[in-house]
Residue frames as qw, qx, qy, qz and C-alpha x, y, z in Angstrom:
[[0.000, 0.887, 0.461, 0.000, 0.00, 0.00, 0.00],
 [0.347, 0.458, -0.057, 0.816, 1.42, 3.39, -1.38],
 [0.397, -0.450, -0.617, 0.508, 1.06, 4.80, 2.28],
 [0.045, -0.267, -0.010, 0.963, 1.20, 8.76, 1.47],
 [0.313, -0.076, -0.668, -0.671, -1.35, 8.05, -1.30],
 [0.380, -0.472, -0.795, 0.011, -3.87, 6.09, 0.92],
 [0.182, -0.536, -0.293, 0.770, -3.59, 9.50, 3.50],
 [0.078, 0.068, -0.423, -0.900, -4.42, 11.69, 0.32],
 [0.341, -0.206, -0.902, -0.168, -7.35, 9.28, -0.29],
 [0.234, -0.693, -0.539, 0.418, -8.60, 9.72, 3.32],
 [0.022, -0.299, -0.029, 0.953, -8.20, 13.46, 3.35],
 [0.254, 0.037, -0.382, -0.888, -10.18, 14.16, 0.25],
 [0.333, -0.336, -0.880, -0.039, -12.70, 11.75, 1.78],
 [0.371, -0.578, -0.640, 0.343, -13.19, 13.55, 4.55],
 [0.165, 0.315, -0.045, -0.934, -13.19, 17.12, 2.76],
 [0.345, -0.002, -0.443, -0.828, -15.77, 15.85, 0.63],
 [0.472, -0.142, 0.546, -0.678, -17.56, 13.87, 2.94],
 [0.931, 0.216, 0.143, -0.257, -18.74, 10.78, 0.34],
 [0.594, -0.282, 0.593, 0.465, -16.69, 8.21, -1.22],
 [0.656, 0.145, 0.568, 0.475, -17.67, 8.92, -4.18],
 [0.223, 0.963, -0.043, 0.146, -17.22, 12.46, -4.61],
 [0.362, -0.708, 0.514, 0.322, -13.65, 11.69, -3.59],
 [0.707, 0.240, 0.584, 0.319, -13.61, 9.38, -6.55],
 [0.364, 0.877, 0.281, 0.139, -14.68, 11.76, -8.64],
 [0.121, -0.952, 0.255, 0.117, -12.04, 15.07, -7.24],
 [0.592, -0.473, 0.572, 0.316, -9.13, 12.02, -7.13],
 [0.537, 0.494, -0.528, -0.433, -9.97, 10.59, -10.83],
 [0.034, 0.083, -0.980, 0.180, -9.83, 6.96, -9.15],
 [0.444, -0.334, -0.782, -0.281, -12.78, 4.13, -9.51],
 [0.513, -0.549, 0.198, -0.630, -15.11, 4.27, -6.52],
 [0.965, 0.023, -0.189, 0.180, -13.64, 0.47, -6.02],
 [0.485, 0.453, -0.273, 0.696, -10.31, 1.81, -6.02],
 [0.157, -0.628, 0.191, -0.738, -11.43, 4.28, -3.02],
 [0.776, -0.405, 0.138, -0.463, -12.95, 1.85, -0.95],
 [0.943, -0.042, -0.121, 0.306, -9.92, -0.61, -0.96],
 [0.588, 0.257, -0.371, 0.671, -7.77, 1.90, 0.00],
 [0.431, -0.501, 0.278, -0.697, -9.64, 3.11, 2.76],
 [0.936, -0.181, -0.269, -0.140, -10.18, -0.43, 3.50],
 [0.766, 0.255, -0.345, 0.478, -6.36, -1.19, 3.53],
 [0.441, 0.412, -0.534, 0.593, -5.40, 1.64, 5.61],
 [0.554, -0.572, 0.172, -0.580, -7.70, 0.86, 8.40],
 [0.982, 0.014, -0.186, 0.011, -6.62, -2.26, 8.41],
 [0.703, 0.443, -0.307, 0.463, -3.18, -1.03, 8.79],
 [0.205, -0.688, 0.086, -0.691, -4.22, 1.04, 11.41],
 [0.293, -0.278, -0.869, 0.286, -6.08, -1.61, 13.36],
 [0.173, 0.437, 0.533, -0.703, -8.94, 1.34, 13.72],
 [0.252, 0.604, 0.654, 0.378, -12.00, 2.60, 12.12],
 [0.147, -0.087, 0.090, 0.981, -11.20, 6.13, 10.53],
 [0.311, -0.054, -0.313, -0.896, -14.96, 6.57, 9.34],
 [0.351, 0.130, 0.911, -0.170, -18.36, 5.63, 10.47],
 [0.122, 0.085, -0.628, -0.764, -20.30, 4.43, 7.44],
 [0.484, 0.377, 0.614, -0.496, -24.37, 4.33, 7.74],
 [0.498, 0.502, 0.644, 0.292, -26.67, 4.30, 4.04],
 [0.279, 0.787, 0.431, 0.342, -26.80, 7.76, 4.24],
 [0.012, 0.926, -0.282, 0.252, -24.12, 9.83, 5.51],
 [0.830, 0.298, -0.299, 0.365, -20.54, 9.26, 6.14],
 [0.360, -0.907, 0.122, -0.181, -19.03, 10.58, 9.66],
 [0.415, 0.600, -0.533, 0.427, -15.64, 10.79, 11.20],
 [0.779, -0.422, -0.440, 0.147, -14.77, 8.57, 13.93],
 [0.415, -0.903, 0.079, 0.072, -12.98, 10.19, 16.81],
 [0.695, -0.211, 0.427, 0.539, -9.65, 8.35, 15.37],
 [0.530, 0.315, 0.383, 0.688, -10.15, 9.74, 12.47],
 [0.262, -0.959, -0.094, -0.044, -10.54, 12.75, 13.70],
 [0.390, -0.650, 0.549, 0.351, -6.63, 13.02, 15.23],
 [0.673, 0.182, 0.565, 0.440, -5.67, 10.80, 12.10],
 [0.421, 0.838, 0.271, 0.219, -7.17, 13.36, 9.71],
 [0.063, -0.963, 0.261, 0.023, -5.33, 16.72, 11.54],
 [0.563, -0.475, 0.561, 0.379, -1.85, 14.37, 11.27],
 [0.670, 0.109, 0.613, 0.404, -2.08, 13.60, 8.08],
 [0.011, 0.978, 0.160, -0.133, -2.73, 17.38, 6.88],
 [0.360, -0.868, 0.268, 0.210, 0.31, 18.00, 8.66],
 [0.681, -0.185, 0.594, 0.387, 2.30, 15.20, 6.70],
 [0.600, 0.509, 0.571, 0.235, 1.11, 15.96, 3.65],
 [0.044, 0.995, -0.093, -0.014, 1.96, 19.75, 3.80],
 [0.408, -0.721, 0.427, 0.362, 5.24, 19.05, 5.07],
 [0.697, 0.011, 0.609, 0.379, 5.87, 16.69, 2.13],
 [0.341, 0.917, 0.179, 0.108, 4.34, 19.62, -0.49],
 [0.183, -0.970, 0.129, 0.090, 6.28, 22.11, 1.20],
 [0.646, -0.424, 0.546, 0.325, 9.67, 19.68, 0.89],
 [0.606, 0.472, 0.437, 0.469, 8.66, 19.23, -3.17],
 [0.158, 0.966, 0.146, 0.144, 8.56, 23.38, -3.38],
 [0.291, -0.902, 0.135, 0.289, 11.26, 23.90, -2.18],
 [0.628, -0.051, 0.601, 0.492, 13.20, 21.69, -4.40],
 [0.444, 0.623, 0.544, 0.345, 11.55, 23.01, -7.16],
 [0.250, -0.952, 0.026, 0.176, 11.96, 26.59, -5.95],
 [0.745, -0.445, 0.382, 0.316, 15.41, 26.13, -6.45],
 [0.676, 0.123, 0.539, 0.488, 15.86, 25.33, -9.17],
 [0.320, 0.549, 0.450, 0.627, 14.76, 28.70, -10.43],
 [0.136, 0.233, -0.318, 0.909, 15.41, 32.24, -9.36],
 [0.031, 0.545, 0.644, -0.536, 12.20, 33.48, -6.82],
 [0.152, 0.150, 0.446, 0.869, 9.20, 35.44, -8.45],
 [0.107, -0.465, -0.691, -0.543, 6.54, 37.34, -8.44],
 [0.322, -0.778, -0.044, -0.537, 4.34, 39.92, -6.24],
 [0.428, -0.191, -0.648, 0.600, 5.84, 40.44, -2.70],
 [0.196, -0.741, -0.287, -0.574, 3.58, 42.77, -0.67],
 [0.543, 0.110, -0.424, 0.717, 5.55, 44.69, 2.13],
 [0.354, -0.896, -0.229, -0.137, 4.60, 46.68, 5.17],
 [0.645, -0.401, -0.394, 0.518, 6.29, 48.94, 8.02],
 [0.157, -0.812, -0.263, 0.497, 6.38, 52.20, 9.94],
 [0.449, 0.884, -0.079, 0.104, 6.76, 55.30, 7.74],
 [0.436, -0.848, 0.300, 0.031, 9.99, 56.15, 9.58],
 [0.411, -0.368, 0.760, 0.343, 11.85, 52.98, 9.24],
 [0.656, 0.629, 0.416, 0.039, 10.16, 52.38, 6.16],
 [0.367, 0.897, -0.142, 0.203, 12.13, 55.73, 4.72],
 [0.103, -0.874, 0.458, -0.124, 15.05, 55.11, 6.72],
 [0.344, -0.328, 0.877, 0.068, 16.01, 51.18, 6.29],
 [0.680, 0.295, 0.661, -0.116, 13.19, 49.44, 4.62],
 [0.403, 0.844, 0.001, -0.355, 13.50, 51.27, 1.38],
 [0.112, 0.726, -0.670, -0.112, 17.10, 50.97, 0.82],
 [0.466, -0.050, 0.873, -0.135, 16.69, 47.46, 1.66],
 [0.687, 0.403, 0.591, -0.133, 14.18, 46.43, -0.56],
 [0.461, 0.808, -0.202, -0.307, 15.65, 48.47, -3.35],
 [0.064, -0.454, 0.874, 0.163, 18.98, 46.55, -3.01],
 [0.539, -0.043, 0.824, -0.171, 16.76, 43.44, -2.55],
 [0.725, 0.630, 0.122, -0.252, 14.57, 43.54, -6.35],
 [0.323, 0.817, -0.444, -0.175, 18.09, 44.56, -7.92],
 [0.093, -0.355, 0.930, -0.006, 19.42, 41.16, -6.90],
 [0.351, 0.292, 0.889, 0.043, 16.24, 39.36, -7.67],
 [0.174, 0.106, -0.422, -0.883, 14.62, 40.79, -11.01],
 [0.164, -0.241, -0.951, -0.107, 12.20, 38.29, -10.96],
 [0.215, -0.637, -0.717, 0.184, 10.61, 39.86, -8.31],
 [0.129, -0.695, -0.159, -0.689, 8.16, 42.95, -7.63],
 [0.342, -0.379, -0.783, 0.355, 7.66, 44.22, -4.89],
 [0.129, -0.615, -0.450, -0.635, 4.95, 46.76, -3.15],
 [0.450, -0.035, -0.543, 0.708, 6.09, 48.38, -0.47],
 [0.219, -0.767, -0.460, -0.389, 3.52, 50.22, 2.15],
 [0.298, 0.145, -0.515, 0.791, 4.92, 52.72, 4.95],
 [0.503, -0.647, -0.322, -0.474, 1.94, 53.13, 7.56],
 [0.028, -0.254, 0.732, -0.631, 2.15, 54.40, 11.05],
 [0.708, -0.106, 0.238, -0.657, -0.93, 52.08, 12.00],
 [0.376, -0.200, 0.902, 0.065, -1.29, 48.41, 12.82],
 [0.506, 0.363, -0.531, -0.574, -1.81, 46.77, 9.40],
 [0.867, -0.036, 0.457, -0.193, -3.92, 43.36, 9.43],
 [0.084, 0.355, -0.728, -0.580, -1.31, 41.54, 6.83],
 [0.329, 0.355, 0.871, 0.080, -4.24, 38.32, 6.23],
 [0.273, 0.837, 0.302, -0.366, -7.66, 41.37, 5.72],
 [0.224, 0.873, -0.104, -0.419, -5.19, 43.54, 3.85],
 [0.878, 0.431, -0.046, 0.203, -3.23, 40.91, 1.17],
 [0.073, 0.820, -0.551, 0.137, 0.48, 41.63, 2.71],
 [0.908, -0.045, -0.393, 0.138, 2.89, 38.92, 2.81],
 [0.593, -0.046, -0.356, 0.721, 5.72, 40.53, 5.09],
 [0.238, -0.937, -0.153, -0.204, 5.71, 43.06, 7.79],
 [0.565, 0.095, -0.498, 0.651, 8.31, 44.91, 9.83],
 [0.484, -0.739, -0.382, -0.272, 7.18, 45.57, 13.13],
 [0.081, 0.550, -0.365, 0.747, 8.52, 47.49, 15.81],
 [0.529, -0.411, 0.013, -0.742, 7.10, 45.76, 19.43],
 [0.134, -0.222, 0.961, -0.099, 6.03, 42.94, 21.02],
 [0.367, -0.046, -0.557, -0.744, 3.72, 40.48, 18.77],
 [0.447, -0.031, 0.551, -0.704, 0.40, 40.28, 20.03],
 [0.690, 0.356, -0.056, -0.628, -1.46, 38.47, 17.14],
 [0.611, -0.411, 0.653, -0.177, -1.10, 35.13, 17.50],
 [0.721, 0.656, 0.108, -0.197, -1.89, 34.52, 13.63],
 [0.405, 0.881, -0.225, 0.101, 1.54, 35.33, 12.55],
 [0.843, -0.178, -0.161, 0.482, 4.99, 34.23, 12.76],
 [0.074, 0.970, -0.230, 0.036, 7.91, 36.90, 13.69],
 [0.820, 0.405, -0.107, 0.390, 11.34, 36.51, 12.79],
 [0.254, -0.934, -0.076, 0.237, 13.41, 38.67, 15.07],
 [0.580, 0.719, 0.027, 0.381, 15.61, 40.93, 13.80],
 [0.282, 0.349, -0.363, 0.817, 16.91, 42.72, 16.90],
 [0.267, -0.791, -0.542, 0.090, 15.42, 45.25, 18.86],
 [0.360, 0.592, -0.009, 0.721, 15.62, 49.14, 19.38],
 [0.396, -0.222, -0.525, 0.720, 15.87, 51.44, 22.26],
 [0.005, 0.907, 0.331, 0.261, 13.14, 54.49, 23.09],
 [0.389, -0.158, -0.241, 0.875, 15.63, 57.69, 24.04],
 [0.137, -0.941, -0.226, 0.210, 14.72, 60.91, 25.33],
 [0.611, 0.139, 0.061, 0.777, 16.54, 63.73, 23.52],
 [0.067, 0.944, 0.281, -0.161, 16.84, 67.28, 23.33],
 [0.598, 0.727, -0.022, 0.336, 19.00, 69.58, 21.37],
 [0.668, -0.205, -0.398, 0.594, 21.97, 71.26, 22.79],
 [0.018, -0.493, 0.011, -0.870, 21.10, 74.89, 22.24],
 [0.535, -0.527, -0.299, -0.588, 17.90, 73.67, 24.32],
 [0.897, -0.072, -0.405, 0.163, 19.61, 72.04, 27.01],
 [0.329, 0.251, -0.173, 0.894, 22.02, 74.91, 27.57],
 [0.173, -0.443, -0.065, -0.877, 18.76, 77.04, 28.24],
 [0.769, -0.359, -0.188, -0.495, 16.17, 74.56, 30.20],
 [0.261, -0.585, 0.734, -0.224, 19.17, 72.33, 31.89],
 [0.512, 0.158, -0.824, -0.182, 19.40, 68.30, 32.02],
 [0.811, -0.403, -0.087, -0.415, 16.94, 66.41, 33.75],
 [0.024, -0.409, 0.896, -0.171, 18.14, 63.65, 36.16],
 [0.310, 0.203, 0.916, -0.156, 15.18, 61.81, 36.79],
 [0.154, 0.365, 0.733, 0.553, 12.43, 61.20, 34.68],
 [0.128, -0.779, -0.444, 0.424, 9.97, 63.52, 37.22],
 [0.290, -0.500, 0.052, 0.814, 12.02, 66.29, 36.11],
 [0.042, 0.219, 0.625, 0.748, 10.37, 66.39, 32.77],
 [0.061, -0.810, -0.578, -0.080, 6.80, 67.46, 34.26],
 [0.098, -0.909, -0.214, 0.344, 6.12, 71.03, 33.83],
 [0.250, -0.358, 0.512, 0.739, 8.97, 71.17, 30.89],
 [0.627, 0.433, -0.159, -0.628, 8.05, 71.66, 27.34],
 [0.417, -0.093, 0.889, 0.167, 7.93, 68.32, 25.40],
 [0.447, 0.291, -0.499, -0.682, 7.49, 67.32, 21.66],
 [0.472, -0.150, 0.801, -0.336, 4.73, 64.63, 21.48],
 [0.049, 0.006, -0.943, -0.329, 3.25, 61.90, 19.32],
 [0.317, -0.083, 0.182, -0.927, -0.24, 62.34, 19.06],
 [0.659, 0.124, -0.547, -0.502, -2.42, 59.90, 19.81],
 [0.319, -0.015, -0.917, 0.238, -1.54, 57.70, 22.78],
 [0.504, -0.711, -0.434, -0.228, -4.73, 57.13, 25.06],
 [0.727, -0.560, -0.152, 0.367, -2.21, 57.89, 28.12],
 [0.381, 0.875, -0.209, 0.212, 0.14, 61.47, 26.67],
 [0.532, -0.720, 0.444, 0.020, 3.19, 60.30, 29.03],
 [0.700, 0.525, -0.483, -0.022, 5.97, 58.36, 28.30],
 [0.960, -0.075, -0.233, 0.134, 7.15, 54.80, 29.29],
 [0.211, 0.570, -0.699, 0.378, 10.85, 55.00, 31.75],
 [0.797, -0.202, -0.540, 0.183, 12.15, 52.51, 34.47],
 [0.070, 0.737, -0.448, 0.501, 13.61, 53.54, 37.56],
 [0.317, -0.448, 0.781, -0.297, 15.05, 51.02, 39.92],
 [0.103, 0.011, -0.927, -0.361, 13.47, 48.20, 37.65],
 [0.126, 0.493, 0.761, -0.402, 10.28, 49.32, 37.92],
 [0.198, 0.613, 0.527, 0.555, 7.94, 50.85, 35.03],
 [0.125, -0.532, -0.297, 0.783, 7.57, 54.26, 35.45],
 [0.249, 0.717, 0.439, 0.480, 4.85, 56.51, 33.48],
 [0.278, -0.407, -0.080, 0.866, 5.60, 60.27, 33.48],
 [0.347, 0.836, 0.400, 0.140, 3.00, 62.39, 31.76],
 [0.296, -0.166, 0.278, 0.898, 4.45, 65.21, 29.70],
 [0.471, 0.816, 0.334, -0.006, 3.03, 67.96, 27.83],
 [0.363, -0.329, 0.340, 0.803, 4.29, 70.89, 25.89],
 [0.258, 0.609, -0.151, -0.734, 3.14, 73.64, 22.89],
 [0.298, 0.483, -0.607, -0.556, 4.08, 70.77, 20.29],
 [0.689, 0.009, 0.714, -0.122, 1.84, 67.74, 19.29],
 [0.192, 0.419, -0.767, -0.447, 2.81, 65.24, 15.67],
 [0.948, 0.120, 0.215, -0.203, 1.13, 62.51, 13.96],
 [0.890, 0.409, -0.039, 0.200, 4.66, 61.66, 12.64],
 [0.741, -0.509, 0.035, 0.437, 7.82, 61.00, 14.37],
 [0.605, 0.275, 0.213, 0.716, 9.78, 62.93, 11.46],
 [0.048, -0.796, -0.294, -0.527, 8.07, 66.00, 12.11],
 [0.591, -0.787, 0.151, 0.092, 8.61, 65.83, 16.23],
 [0.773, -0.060, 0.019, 0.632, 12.16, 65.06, 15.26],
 [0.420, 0.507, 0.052, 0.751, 12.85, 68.08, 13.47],
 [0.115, -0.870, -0.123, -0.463, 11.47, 70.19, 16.03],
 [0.771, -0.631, 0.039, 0.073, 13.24, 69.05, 18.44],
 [0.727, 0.166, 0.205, 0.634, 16.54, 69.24, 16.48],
 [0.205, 0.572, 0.210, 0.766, 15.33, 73.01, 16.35],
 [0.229, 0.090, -0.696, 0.674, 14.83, 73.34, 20.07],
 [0.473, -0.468, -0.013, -0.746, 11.23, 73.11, 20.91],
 [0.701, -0.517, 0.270, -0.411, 11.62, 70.66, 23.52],
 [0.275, -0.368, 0.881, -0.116, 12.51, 67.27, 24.73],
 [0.779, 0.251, -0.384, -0.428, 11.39, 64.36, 22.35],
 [0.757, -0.190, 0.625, 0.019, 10.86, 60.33, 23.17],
 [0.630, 0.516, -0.428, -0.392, 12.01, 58.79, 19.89],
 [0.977, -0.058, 0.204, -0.003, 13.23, 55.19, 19.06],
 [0.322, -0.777, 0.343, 0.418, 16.87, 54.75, 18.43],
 [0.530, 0.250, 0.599, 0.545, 17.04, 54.02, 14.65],
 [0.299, 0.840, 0.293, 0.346, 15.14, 57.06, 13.82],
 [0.013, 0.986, -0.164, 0.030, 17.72, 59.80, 15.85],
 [0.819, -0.112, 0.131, 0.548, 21.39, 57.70, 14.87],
 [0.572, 0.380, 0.164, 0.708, 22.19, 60.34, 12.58],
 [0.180, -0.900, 0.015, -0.397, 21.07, 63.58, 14.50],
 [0.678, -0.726, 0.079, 0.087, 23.48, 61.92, 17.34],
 [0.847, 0.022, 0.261, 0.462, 26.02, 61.63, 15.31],
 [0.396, 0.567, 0.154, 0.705, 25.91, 65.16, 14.11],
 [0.215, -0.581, -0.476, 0.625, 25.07, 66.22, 17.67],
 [0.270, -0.395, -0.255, -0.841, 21.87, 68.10, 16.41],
 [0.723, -0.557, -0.184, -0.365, 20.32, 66.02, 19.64],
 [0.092, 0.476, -0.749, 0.452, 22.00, 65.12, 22.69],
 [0.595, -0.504, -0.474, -0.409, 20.19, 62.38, 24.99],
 [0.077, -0.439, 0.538, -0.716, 19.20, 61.94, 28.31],
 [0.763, -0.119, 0.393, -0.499, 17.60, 59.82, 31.33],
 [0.755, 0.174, -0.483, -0.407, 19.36, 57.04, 29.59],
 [0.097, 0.123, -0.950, 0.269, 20.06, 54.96, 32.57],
 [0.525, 0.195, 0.298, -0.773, 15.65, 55.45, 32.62],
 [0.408, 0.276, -0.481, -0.725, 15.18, 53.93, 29.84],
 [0.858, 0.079, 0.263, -0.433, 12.06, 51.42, 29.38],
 [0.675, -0.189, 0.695, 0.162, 12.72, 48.13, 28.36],
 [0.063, 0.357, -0.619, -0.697, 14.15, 47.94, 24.71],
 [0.729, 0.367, 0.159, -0.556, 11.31, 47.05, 22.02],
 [0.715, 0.108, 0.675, 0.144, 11.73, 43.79, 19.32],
 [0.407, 0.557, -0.267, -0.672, 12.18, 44.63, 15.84],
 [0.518, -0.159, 0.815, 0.204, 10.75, 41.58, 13.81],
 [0.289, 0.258, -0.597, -0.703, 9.84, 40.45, 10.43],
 [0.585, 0.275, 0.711, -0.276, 5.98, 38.77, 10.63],
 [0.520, 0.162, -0.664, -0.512, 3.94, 36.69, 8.05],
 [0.796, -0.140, 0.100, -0.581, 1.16, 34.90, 8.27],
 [0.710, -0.169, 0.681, -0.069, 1.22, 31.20, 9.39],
 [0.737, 0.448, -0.348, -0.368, 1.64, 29.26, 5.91],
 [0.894, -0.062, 0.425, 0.130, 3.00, 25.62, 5.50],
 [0.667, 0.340, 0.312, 0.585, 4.27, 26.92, 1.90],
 [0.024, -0.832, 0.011, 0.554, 5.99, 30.36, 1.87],
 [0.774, 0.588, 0.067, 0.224, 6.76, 30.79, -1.53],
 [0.787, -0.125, -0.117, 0.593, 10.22, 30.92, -2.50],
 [0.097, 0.760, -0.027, 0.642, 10.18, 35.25, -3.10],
 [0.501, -0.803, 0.045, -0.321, 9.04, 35.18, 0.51],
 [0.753, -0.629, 0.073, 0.180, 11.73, 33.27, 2.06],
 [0.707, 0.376, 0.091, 0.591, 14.04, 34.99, -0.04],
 [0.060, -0.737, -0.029, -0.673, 13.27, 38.35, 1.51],
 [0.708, -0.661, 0.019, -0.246, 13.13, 37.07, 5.05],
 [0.907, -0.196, 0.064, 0.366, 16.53, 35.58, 4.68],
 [0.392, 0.670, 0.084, 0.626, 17.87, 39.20, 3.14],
 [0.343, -0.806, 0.034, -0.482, 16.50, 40.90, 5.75],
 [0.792, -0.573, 0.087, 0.191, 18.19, 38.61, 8.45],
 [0.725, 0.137, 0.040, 0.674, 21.51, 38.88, 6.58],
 [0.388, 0.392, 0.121, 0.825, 21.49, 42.59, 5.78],
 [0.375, -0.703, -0.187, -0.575, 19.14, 44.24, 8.90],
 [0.787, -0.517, -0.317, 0.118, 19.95, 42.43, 11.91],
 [0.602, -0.049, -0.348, 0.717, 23.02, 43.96, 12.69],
 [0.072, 0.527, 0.109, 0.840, 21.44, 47.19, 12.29],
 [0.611, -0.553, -0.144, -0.548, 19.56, 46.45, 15.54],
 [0.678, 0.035, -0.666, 0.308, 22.31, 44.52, 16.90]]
């Protein structure tokens, strides 16, 4: 008995729920079906179906039988694709998410480098500061900034990034350097509009600490609070990929960074699949080569 074949058999039995609409979907005799369902209960030593004149039900074995043999059969797909994958460059539509920010400041460059080495493939890159369903909204790959909550989805980590408190140095000079996070209430601060809670996340003796802030300046978009803060209207929380290069040109200076909340995950989700096609795990294996350090 061709064992993988007899599991095929069952399956398409029990999606179509007669033997002989499985005859029919398989191209095989309705004889043919019913000796090889015979055979592998027999092999079993259980009964996988229970069979009345007029309707055809899963036993409780075949139940668990059914969800194992799913599993085999995917894995064994998933083993032919890849071979086959191989053998020929990756192609076709990739559909990309992630924050505007890093989106314009790593993902871009990244994905540009990444087409130019596979031609084959397209890709369609969205930058949204909002949480994007990838299944609802047809995206195969996200980068996410966080910890994943959606239990749908695999993540790939990539790293992980730090939230800092800066402020310029002109401003700094005038308004002085906090020491503790407290020291920000009643200062000006550039904020992110939108959190139900306006404060911002710090530790102090390993304990969460929230510290509301205000301040003259509120952003729907972290590029915007950057700049102003780079121009001295206050003290900005940001994430440390989006102010490397203002520290480096010391246009910002930070602070409170022994405060700092516990560093966030940067990873690379996608939906559960048995088969990722071969674009997708071409891009997820870029990104680990050419991103991770960036978050090392």
């Amino acid at each position: 008995m061709d064992k993988l074949r007899a599991m095929k058999t069952f399956v398409q039995i029990a999606d179509d729920g007669s033997l002989t609409a499985a005859a029919a979907t398989l191209g095989m005799s309705l004889p043919a079906v019913v000796r090889s369902l015979a055979a592998l209960e027999a092999q079993l030593g259980a009964r996988l179906f229970q069979r009345t004149t007029r309707r055809l039900a899963l036993t409780q074995e075949g139940l668990q039988y059914l969800a194992r043999s799913r599993d085999i059969l995917a894995a064994v797909a998933e083993a032919d694709a890849s071979l086959a994958d191989e053998a020929q460059a990756p192609r076709g539509q990739l559909a990309i998410t992630a924050p505007v920010l890093l989106g314009q400041r790593v993902v871009a460059g990244f994905v540009t480098r990444f087409v130019a080495a596979n031609p084959r493939i397209r890709c369609s890159v969205q930058l949204l500061d909002r949480f994007v369903d990838l299944v609802d909204e047809g995206v195969d790959v996200g980068i996410r900034i966080g910890t994943l909550e959606d239990s749908s989805l695999v993540a790939v980590r990539l790293g992980e990034v730090r939230q800092m408190v800066l402020a310029s140095p002109a401003f700094l000079r005038r308004n002085g350097t906090p020491k503790h996070p407290t020291d920000l209430r009643g200062r000006p601060c550039v904020r992110l509009a939108g959190p139900i809670r306006p404060g911002w996340a710090f530790q102090d003796g390993g304990r969460r600490l929230h510290v509301p802030v205000d301040g003259p300046l509120d952003f729907n978009h972290a590029g915007a609070a950057l700049l102003a803060c780079e121009q001295g209207a206050g003290f900005g929380q940001f994430f440390s990929y989006q102010v490397q290069e203002a520290l480096h040109e010391r246009r910002l200076r930070a602070v409170l960074a022994e405060h700092e909340p516990p560093r966030q995950p940067v990873s690379i989700v996608y939906p559960h699949a048995r088969l990722l096609p071969a674009r997708t795990r071409a891009f997820i294996e870029a990104a680990r080569r050419e991103l991770a350090p960036l978050f090392a």
